[in-house]
C-alpha positions in Angstrom: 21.7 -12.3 -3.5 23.0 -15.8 -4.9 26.2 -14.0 -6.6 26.7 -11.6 -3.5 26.6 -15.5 -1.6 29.2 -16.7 -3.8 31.5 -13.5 -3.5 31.9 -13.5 0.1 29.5 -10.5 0.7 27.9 -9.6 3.3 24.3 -9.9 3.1 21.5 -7.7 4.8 19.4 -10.2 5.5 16.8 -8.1 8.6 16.4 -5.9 5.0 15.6 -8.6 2.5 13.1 -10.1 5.0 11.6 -6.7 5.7 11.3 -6.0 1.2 10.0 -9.8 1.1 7.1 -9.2 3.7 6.5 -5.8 2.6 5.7 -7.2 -1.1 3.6 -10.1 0.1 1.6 -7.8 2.3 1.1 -5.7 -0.7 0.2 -8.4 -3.1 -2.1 -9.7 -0.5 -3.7 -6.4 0.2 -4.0 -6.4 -4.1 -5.3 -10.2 -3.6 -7.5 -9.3 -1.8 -8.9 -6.4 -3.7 -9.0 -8.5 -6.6 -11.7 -11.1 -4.9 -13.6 -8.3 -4.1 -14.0 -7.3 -7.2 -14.4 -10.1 -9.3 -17.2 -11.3 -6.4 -19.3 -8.0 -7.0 -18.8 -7.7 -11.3 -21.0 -10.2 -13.8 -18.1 -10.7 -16.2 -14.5 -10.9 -16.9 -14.5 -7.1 -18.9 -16.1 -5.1 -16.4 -14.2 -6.6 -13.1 -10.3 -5.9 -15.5 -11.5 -2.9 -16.4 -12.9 -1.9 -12.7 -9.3 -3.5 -11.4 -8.0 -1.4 -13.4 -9.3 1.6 -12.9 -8.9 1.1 -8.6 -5.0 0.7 -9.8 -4.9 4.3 -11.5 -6.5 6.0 -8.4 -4.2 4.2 -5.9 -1.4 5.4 -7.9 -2.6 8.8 -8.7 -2.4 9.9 -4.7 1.0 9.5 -5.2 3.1 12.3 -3.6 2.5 14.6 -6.8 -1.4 14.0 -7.1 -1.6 15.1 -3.3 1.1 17.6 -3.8 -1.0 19.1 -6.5 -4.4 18.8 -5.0 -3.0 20.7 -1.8 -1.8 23.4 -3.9 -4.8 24.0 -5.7 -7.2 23.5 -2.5 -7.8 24.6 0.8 -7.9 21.6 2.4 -5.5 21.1 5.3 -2.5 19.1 5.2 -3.6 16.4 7.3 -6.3 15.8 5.6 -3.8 15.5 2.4 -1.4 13.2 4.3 -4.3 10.9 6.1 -5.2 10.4 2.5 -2.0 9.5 1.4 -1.7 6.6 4.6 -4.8 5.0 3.4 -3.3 4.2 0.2 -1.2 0.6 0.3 0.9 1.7 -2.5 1.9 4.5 -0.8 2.4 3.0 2.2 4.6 0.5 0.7 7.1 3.0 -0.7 6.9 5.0 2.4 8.3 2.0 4.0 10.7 0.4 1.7 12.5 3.9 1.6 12.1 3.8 5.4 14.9 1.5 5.4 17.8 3.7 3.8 16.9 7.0 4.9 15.0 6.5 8.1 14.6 10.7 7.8 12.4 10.1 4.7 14.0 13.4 3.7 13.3 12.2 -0.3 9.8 12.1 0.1 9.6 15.7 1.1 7.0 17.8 3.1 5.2 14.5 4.0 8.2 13.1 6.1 7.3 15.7 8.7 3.7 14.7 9.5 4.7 11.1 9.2 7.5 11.6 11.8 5.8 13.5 14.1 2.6 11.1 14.2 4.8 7.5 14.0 8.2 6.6 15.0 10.1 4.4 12.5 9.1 1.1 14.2 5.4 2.4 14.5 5.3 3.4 11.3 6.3 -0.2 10.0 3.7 -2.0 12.3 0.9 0.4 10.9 2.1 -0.6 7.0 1.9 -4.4 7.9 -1.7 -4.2 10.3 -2.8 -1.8 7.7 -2.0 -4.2 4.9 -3.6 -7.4 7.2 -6.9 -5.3 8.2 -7.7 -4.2 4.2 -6.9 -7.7 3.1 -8.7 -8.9 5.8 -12.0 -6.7 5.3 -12.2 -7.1 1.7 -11.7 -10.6 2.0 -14.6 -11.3 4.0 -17.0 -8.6 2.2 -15.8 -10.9 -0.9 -16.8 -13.7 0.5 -19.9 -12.3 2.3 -21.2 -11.4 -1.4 -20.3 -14.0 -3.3 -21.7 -16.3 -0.8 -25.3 -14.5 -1.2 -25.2 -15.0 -5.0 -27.4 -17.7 -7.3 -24.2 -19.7 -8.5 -26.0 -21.5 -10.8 
């Protein structure tokens, strides 16, 4: 951005904004996740290796995991793609490739169901008060449980 600046370029800046609230919302959601767990686990050990573990299954229903499990299965396709928009991650790169192909034609049979249930401007308020309503929720569970707790 700073040599783009210098150059005379012109900068996007509705599209940086958009990238720069789309990562906090995601590290908040991930924040949040990460007070969750570290309010229910004893020690340091289990809550890494229970982060950990929530990070692998977020990014295993990915478009492939789902792909694959719909494949294999006979469960329907909305049930597939409902799924897939309860995860953040994928919500996130749903999103940020909203931006340069607003047909999400790269993310393949998905972009359908996502189209016909959200238009692009929906689809982006969803991401963000998705984002805001996990944070929010696990935030207070954490606190809710760690509150209840001998801290001594």
């Amino acid at each position: 951005m700073l040599i783009g600046i210098f150059k005379g370029a012109k900068i996007p800046w509705d599209i940086f904004f958009f990238y720069t609230l789309l990562l906090l919302a995601l590290s908040v959601v991930f924040l949040s996740f990460g007070f969750l767990i570290s309010s229910i686990v004893k020690n340091q050990e289990m809550g890494q290796g229970v982060a950990f573990l929530l990070w692998l299954i977020l990014i295993a229903f990915l478009d492939i995991a789902l792909i694959g499990l719909m494949l294999k299965s006979a469960i329907r396709e909305t049930t597939i793609y409902a799924i897939a928009l309860l995860n953040p991650i994928e919500l996130f790169r749903i999103a940020a490739i909203s931006l340069f192909d607003p047909n999400l034609a790269v993310i393949g049979p998905a972009a359908y169901f996502i189209l016909d249930k959200f238009t692009p401007t929906m689809f982006i308020i969803y991401t963000f008060g998705y984002s805001i309503m996990i944070s929010i929720l696990c935030f207070f569970i954490g606190y809710y449980v760690f509150s209840k707790k001998d801290l001594v």
